[in-house]
N, CA, C and O of each residue as an XYZ file, in Angstrom:
324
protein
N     -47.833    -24.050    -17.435
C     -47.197    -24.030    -18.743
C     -45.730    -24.422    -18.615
O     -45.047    -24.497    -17.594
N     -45.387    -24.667    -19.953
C     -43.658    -25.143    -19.638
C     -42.814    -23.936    -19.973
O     -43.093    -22.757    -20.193
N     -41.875    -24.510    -19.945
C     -40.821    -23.129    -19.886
C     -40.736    -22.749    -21.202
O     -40.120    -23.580    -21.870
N     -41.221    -21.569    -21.968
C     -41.159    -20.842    -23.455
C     -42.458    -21.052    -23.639
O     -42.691    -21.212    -24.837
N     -43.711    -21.143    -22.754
C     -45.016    -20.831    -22.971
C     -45.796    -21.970    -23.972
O     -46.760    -21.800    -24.718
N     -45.054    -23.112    -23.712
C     -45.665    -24.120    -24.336
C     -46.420    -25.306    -23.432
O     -45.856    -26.156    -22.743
N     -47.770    -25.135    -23.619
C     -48.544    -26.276    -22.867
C     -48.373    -27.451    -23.075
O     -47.850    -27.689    -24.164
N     -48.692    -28.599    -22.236
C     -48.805    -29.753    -23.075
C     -50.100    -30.008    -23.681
O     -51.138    -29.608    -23.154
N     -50.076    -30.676    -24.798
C     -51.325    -31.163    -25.505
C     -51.962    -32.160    -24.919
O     -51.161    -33.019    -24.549
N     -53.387    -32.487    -24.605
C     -54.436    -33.329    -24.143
C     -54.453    -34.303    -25.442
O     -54.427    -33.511    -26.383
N     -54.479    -35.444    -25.900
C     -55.144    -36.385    -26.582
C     -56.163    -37.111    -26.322
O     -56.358    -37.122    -25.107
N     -57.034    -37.830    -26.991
C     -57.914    -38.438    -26.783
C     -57.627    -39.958    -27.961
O     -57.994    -39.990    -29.135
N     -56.876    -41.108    -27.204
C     -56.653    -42.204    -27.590
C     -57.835    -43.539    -27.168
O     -58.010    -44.065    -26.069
N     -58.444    -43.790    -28.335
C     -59.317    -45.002    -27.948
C     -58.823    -45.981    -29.551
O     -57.996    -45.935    -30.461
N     -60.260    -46.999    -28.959
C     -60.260    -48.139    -30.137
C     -61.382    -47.571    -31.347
O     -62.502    -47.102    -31.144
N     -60.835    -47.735    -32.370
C     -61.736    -47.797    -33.273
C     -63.157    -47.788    -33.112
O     -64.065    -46.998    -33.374
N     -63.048    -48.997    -32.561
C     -64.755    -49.905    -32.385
C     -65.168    -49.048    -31.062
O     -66.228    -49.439    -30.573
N     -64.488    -47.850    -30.315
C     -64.875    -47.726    -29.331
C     -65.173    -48.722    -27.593
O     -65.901    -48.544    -26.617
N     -64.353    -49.543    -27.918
C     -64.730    -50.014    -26.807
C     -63.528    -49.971    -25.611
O     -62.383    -49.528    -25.699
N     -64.058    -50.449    -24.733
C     -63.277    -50.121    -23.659
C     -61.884    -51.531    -23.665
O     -61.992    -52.706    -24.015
N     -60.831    -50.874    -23.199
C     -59.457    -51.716    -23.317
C     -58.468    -51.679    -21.984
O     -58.042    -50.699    -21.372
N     -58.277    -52.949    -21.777
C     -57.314    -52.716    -20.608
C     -55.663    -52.525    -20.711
O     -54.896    -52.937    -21.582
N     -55.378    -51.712    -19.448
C     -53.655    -52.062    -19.439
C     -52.655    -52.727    -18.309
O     -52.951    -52.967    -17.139
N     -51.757    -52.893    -18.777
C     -51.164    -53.790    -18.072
C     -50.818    -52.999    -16.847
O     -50.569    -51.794    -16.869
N     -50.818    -53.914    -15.550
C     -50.176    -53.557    -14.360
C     -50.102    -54.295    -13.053
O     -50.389    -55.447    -12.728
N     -49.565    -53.129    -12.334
C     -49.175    -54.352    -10.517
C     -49.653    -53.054     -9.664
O     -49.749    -51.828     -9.631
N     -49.860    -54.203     -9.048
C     -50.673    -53.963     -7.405
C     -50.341    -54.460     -6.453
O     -50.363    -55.688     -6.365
N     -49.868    -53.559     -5.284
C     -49.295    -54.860     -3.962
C     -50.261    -54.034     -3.033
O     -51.068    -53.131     -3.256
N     -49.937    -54.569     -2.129
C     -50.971    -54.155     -0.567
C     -49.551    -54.358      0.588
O     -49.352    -55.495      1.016
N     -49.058    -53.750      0.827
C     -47.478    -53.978      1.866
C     -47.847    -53.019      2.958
O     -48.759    -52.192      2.962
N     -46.766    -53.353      4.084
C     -46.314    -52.274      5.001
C     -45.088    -51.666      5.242
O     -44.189    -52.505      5.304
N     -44.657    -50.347      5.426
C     -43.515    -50.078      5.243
C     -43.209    -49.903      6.680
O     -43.971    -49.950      7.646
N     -41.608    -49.636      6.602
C     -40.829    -49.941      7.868
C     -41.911    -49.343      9.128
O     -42.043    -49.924     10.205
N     -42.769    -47.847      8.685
C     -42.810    -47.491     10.154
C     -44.483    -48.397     10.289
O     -45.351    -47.929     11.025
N     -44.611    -49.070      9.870
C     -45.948    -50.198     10.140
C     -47.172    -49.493      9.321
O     -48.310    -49.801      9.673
N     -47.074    -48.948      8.691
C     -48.586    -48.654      7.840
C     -48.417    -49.395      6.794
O     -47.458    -49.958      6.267
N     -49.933    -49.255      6.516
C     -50.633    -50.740      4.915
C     -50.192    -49.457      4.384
O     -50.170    -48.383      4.987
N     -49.716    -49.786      2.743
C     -49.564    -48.759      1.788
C     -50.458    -49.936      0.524
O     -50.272    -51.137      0.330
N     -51.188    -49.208      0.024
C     -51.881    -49.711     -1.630
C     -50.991    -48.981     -2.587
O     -50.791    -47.783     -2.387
N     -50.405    -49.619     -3.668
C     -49.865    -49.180     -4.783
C     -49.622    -49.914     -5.682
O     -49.420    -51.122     -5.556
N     -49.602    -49.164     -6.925
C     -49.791    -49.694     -8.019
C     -48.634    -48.957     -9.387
O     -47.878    -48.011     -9.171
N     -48.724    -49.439    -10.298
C     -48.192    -48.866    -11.263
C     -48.458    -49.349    -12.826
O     -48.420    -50.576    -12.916
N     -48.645    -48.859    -13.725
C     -48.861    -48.985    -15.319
C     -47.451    -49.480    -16.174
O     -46.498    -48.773    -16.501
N     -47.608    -50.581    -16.357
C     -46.494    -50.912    -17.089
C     -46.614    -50.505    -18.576
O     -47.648    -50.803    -19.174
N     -45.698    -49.895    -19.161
C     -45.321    -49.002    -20.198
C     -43.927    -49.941    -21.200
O     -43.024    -50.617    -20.709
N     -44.146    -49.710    -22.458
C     -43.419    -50.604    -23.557
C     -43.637    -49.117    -24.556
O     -44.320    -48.094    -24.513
N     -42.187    -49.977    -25.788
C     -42.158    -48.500    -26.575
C     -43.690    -48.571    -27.512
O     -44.656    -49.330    -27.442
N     -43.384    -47.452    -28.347
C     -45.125    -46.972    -28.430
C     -45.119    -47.552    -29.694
O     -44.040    -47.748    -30.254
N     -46.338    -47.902    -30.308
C     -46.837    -48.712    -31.698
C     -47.046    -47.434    -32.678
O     -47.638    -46.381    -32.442
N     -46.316    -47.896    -33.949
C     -46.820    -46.988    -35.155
C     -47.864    -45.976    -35.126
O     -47.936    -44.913    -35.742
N     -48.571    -46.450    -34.384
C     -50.382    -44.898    -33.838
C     -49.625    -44.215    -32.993
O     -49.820    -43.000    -32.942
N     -49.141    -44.493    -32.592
C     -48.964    -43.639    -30.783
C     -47.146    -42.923    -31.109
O     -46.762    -41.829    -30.695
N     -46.545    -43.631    -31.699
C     -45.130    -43.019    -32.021
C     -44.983    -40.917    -32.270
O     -44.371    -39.958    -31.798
N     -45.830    -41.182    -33.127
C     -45.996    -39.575    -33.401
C     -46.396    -38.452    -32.188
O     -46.318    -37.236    -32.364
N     -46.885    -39.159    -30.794
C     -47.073    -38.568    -29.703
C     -46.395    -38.606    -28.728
O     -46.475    -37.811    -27.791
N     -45.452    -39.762    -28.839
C     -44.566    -40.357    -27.450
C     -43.957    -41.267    -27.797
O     -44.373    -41.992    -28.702
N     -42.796    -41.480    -27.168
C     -41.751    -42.660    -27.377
C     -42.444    -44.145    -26.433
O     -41.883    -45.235    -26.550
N     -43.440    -44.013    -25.716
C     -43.985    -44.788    -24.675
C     -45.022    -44.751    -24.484
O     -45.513    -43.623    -24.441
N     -46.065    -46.111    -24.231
C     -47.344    -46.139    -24.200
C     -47.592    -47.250    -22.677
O     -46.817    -47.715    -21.841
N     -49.041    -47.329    -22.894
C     -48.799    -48.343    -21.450
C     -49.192    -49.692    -22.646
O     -49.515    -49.728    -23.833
N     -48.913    -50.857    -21.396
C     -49.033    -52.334    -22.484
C     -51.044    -52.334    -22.005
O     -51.722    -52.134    -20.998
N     -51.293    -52.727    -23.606
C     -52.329    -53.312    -23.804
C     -52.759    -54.796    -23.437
O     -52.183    -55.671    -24.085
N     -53.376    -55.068    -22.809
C     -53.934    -56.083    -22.601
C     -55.306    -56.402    -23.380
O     -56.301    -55.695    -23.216
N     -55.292    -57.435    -24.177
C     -56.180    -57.792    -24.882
C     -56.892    -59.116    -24.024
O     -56.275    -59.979    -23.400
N     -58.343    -58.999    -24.188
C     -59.634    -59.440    -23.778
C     -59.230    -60.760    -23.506
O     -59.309    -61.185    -22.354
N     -58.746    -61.561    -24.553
C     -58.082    -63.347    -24.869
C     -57.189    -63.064    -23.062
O     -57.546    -63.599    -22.012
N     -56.520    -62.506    -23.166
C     -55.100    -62.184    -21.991
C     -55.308    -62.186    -21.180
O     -54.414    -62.407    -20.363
N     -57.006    -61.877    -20.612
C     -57.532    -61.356    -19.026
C     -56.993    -62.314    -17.989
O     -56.388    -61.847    -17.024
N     -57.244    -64.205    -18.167
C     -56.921    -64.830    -17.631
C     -55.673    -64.909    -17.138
O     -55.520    -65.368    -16.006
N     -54.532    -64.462    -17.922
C     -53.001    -64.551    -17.703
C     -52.553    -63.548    -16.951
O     -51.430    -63.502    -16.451
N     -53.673    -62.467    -16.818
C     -53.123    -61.118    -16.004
C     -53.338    -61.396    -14.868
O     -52.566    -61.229    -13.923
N     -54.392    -61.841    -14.845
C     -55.586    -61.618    -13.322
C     -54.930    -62.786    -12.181
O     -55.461    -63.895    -12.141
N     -54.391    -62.641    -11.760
C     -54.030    -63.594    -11.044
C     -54.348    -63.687     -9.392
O     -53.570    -63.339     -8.504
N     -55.505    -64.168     -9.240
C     -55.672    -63.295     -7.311
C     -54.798    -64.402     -6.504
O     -54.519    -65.560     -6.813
N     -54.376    -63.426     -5.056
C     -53.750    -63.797     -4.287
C     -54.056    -63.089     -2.839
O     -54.129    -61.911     -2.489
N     -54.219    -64.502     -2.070
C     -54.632    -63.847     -0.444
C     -53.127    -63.622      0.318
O     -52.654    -64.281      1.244
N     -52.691    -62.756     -0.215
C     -51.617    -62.544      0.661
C     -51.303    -60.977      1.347
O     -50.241    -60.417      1.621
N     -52.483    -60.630      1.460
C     -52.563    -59.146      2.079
C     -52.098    -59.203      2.972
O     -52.215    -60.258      3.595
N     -51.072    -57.783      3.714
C     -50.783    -58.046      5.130
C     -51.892    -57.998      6.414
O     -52.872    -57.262      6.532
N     -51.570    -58.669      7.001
C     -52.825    -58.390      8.533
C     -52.598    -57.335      8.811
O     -51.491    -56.814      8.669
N     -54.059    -56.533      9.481
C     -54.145    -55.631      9.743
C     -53.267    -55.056     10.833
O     -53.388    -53.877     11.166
């Protein structure tokens, strides 16, 4: 609980139509100084749309279906093992 006995609230945010929606983000595959692979990632976040305002100043970015191509971008540049 937070401090003065206030939880945070759970939401349940989808689409209308119910279907499933992607969000924006990055992914690297690196090694850090002392030589281990690290996987990481992160959710890129923009301020929040008229729905979502009333819950948070920040949402993650939507990626719409048309967009997949512009996100997806593969690359063989993993480090060697």
């Amino acid at each position: 609980m937070e401090e003065g006995g206030q939880g945070q609230q759970p939401y349940l945010i989808r689409r209308r139509d119910h279907r499933p929606f992607a969000f924006a983000g990055l992914w690297s595959s690196w090694r850090n100084p002392e030589g281990s692979l690290l996987e990481t990632f992160t959710i890129l976040t923009t301020d929040a749309n008229p729905d979502i305002r009333g819950l948070h100043d920040r949402m993650p970015v939507v990626v719409g279906r048309d967009d997949f191509g512009l996100c997806l971008i593969p690359r063989s540049t993993t480090p060697s093992a």
